[in-house]
C-alpha positions as CSV (number, residue, x, y, z in Angstrom):
1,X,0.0,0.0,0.0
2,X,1.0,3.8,-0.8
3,X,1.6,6.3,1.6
4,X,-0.6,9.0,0.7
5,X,1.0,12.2,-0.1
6,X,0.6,15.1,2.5
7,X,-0.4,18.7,1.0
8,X,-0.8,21.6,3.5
9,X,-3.2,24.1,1.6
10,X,-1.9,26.9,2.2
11,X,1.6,28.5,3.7
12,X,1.4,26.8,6.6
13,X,5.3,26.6,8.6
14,X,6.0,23.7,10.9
15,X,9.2,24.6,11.7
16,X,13.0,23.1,10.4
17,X,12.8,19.4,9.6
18,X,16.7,19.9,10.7
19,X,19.1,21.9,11.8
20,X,21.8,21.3,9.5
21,X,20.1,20.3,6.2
22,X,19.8,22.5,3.1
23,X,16.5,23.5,2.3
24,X,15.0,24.5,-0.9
25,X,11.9,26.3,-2.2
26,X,10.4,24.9,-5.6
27,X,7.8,26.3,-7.1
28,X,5.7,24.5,-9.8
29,X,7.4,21.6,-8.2
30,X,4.2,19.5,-9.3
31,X,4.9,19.7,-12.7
32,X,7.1,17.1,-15.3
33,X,10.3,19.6,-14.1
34,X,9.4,20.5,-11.4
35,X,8.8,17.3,-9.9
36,X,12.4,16.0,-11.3
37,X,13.8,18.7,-9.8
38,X,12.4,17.8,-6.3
39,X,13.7,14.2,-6.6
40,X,16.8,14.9,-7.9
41,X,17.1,17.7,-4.9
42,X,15.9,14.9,-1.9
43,X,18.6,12.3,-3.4
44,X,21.1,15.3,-2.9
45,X,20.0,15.5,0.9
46,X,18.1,18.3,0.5
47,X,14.7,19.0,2.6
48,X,12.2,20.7,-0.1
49,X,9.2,23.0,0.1
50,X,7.7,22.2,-3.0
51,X,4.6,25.2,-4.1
52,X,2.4,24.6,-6.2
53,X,-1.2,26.3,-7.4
54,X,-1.8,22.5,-9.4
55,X,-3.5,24.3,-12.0
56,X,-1.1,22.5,-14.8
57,X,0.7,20.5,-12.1
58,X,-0.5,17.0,-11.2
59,X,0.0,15.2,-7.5
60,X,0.9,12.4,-9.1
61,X,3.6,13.7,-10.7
62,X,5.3,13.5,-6.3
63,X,3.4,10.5,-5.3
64,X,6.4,8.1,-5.3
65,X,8.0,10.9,-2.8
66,X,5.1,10.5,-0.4
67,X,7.1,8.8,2.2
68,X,10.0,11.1,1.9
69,X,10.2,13.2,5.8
70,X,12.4,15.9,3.6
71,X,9.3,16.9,1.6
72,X,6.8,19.4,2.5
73,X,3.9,20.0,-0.1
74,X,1.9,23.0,0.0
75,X,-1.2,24.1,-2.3
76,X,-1.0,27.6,-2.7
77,X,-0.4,30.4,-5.8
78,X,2.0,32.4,-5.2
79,X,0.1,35.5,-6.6
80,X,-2.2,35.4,-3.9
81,X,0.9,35.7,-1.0
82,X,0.9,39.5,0.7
């Protein structure tokens, strides 16, 4: 069975995952690039924020990340931030 992928809808911060570990911001990271980017970044020992508005980006596209603790996911368009 899958672990389901966890999607915060909004900005939401929980804090460092770790002190020491480089973290990253992608946006679009939903998408075909995106979403290679992400992987590519978590194999490098990166903790990643990916943003996403998933109007062209799919969830699928990071379900095989879903178990990775170094991945945040959060629904939000960037346009609307203040």
């Amino acid at each position: 069975m899958k672990a389901e992928l966890r999607v915060a809808r909004g900005l939401q911060w929980h804090g460092p995952m770790s002190d020491s570990t480089r973290k990253v911001v992608v946006t679009g990271g939903a998408g075909f690039i995106g979403s290679s980017l992400t992987e590519a970044l978590l194999a490098d020992g990166a903790e990643v924020h990916v943003i996403d508005n998933l109007a062209t980006g799919r969830l699928e596209n990071l379900q095989h990340l879903s178990g990775e603790a170094r991945l945040a996911v959060h629904e939000l368009d960037v346009n609307d931030l203040d």
